[in-house]
C-alpha positions in Angstrom: 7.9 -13.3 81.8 5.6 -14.4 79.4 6.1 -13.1 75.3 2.9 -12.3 73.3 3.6 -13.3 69.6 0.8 -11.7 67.6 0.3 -13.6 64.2 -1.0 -11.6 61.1 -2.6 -15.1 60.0 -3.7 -18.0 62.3 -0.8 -20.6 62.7 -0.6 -22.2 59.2 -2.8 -20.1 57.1 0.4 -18.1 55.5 2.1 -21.5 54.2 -1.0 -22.7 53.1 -2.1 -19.3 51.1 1.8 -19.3 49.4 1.3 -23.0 48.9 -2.2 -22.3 47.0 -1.0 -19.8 44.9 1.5 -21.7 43.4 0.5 -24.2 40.4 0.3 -27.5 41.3 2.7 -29.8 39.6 0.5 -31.4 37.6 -0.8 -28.4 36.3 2.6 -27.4 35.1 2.7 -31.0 33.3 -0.6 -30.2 31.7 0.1 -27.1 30.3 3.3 -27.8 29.0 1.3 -31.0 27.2 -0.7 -28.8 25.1 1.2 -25.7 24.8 3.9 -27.6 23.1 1.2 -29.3 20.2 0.0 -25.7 20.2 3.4 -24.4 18.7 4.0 -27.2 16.5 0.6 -26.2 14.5 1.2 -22.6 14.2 4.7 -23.5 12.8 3.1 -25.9 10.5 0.6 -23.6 9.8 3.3 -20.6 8.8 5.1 -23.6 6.7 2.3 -25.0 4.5 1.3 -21.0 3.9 4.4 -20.1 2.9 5.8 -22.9 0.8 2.7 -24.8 0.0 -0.6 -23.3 -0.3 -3.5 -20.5 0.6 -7.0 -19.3 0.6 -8.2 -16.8 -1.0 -11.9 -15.7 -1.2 -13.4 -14.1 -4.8 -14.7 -10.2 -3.8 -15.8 -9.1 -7.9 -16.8 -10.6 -10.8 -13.8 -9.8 -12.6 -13.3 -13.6 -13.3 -16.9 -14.7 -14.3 -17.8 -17.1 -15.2 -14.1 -19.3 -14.1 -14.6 -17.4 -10.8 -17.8 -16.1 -9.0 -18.3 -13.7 -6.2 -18.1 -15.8 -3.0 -16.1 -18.6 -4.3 -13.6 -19.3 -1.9 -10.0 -20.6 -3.3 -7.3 -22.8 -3.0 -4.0 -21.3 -4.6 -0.8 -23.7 -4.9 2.9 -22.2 -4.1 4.3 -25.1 -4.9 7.3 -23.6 -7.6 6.7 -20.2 -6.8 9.5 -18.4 -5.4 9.5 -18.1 -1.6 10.8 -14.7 0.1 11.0 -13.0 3.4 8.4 -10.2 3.9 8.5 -7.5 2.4 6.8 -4.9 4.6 7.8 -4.8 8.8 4.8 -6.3 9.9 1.7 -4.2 10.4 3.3 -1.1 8.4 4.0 0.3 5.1 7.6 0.7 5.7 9.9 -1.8 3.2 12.2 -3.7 4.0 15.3 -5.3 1.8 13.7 -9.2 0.8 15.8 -12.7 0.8 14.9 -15.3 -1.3 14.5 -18.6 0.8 13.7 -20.5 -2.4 13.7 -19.9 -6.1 11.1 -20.4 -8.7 11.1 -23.8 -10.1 7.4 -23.9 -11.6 7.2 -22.4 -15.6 4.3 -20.1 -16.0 1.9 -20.5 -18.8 -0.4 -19.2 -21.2 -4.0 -19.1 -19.1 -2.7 -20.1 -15.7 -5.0 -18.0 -13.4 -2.7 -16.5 -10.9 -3.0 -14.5 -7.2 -0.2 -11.9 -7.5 0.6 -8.8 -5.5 -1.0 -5.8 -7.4 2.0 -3.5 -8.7 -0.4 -0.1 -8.3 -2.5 2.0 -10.8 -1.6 2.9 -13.9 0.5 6.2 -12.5 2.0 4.8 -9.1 5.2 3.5 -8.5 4.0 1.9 -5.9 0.8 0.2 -4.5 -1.3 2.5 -2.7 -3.0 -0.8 -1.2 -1.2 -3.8 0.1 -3.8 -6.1 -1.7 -4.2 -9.3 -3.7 -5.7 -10.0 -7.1 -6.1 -13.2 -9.3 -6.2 -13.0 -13.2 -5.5 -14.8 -16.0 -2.4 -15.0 -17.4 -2.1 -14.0 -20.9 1.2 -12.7 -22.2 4.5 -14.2 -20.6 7.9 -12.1 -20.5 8.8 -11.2 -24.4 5.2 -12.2 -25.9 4.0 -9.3 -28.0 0.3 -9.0 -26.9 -2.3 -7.3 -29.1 -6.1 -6.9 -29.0 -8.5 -6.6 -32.4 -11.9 -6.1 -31.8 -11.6 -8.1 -28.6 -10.1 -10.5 -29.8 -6.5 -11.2 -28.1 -3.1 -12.6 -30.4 -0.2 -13.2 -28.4 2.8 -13.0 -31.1 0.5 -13.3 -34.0 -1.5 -16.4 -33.4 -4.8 -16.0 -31.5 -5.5 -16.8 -28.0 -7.2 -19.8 -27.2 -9.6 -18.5 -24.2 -11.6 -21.1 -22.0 -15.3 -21.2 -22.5 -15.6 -19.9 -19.4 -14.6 -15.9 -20.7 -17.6 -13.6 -21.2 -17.0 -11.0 -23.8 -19.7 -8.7 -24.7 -19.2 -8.1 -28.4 -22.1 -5.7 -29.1 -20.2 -2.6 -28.6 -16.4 -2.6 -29.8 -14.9 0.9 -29.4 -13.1 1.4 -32.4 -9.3 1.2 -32.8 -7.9 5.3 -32.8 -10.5 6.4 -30.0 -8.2 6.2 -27.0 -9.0 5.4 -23.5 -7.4 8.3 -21.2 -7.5 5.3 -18.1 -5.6 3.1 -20.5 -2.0 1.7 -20.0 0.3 2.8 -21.1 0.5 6.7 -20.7 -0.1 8.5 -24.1 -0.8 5.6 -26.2 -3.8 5.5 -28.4 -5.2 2.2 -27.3 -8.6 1.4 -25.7 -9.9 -1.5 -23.9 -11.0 -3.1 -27.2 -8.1 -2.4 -29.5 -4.9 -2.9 -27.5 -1.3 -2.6 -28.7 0.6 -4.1 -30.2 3.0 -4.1 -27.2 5.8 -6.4 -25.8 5.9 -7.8 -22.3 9.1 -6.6 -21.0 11.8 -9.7 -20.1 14.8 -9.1 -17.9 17.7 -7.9 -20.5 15.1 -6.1 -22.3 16.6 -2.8 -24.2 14.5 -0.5 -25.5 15.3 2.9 -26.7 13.7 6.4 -25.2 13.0 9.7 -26.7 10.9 12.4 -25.7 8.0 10.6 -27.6 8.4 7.2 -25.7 9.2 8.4 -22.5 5.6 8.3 -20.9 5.1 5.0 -22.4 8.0 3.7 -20.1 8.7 6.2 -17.4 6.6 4.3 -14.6 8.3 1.2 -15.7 11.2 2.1 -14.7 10.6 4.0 -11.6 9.0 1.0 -10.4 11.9 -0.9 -11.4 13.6 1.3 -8.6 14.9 4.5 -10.6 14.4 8.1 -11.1 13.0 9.5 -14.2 13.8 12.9 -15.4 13.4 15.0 -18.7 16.0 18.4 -18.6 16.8 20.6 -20.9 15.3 18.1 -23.9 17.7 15.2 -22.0 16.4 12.1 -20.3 17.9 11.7 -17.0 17.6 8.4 -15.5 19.3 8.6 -11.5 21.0 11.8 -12.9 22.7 10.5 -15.8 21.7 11.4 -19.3 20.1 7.9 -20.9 19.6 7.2 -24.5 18.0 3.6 -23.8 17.0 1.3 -20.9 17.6 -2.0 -20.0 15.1 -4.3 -17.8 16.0 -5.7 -14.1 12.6 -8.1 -14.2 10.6 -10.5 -16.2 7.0 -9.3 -16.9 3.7 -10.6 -17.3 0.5 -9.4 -19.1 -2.5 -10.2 -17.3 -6.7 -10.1 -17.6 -9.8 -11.2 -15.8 -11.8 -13.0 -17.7 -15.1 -11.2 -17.6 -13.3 -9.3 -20.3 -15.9 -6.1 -20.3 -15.7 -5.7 -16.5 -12.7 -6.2 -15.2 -9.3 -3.6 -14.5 -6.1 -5.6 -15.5 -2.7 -5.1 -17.6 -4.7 -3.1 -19.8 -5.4 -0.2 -17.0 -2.6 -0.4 -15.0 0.4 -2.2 -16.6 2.6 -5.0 -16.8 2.6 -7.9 -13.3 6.7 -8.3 -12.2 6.9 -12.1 -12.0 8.1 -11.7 -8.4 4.7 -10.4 -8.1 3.0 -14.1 -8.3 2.0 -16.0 -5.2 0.8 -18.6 -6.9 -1.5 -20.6 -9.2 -5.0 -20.7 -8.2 -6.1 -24.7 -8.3 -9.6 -25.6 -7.1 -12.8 -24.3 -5.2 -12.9 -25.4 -1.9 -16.4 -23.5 -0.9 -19.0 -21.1 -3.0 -21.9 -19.1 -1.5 -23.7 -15.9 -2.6 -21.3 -13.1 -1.1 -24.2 -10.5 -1.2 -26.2 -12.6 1.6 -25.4 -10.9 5.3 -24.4 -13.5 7.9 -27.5 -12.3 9.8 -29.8 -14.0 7.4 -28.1 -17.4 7.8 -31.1 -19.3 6.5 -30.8 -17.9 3.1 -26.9 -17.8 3.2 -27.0 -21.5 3.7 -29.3 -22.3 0.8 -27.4 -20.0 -1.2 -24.1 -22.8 -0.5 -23.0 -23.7 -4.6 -22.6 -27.2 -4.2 -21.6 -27.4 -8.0 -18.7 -25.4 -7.9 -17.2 -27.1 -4.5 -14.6 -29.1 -5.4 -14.4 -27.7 -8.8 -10.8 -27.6 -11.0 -10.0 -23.9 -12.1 -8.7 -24.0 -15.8 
């Protein structure tokens, strides 16, 4: 008696299908050759962002004429104190940071600095996760003030680069407060500013019911709750006479002086704030060209400013 054996595939095909739909060995070699270079750069890359330095591209002409709409920038973080994130990654929730590495570099009087923005002049925190680059002009325990657009830090007058525009038709006169000025309830204006000190950590000042709006967002950003009961300051329920500061501040402003929102709008910069001083220009076109007109984009390319030092 003769067995039939019925084969779903002809004699051999089934090996050969499983033997094709495996990668060859030499494939396996290859792809382990450049996945391996591949995860070597992106560490590298993570590194030299981190700890060394980073791009940034100019949106406004808050910085005219250091810094022009379409410049693109590189910012050294060499110094700078280097943390763990501070968001989880793709939300708004915070999470507690670790300092990997401490600050080293000393800030100065004009370094322009990219810094996290520490919110409007009423928010204890940031509405926008966002960037901004300024110029720094009063360090932690400089008393800033502004005559007639004019700056003195502790007396003596600021030495600006020539690069500052200041419009001095129009001064508004010292006593006519700005409402969108910081701090809350002062009397100052754009123009005449202060005198006021940048707070430094171990900083005491002393609150009363006239004072208290001055300070109040200070130190709820500092982490605190803020209360006024029954004619009593309460600072995390407990009645407070005084305050002393957690962090070093700095006073910052762009130096297209008429047309740019800095320390004088919305407060003081924590120096933990700072990512890091910007250093030169690395490209410069005309940001208001679209992409689509890439003739005119090109010709727009500033070759003058490329390779250009920021001071």
């Amino acid at each position: 008696m003769k067995l039939k054996v019925r084969y779903k595939f002809p004699p051999g095909e089934e090996y050969q299908e499983k033997i094709a739909s495996e990668p060859a060995e030499e494939d396996k070699v290859e792809a382990k050759n450049w996945f391996k270079p591949l995860i070597i750069a992106i560490i590298a890359a993570i590194i030299v962002k981190s700890f060394i330095f980073e791009a940034f591209r100019i949106p406004s002409g808050s910085m005219e004429d250091t810094l022009l709409p379409g410049d693109f920038i590189i910012v050294s973080k060499l110094g700078f104190p280097v943390k763990t994130p501070k968001y989880l990654p793709f939300t708004r929730i915070e999470i507690p940071q670790i300092e990997v590495l401490p600050q080293i570099y000393s800030l100065k009087h004009g370094d322009v600095v990219v810094f996290k923005f520490p919110g409007e002049k009423n928010e204890v925190q940031a509405s926008e996760n966002v960037n901004y680059i300024k110029r720094l002009i009063g360090l932690p325990g400089d008393v800033v003030q502004i005559i007639d657009k004019v700056i003195y830090i502790n007396g003596s007058r600021f030495l600006e680069p020539p690069s500052v525009k200041v419009n001095y038709e129009f001064i508004t006169p010292r006593g006519l407060p700005n409402p969108y000025i910081f701090p809350e309830g002062s009397d100052f204006n754009e123009d005449n500013y202060g005198p006021i000190t940048v707070p430094f950590k171990g900083m005491k000042i002393e609150l009363n019911k006239e004072n208290l709006k001055q300070w109040q967002i200070m130190i709820e950003r500092e982490g605190h709750k803020v209360e006024l009961a029954d004619e009593k300051i309460l600072i995390d329920g407990v009645e407070a006479s005084d305050y002393v500061f957690e962090k070093n501040y700095v006073f910052v402003m762009g130096d297209n002086r008429n047309n740019s929102l800095d320390s004088r709008y919305w407060g003081f910069v924590p120096v933990d704030n700072i990512i890091g001083k910007a250093s030169f220009i690395y490209w410069s076109w005309n940001s208001d060209i679209p992409f689509l007109n890439l003739p005119e984009k090109i010709k727009s390319i500033r070759w003058n400013r490329i390779g250009r030092k920021i001071k």
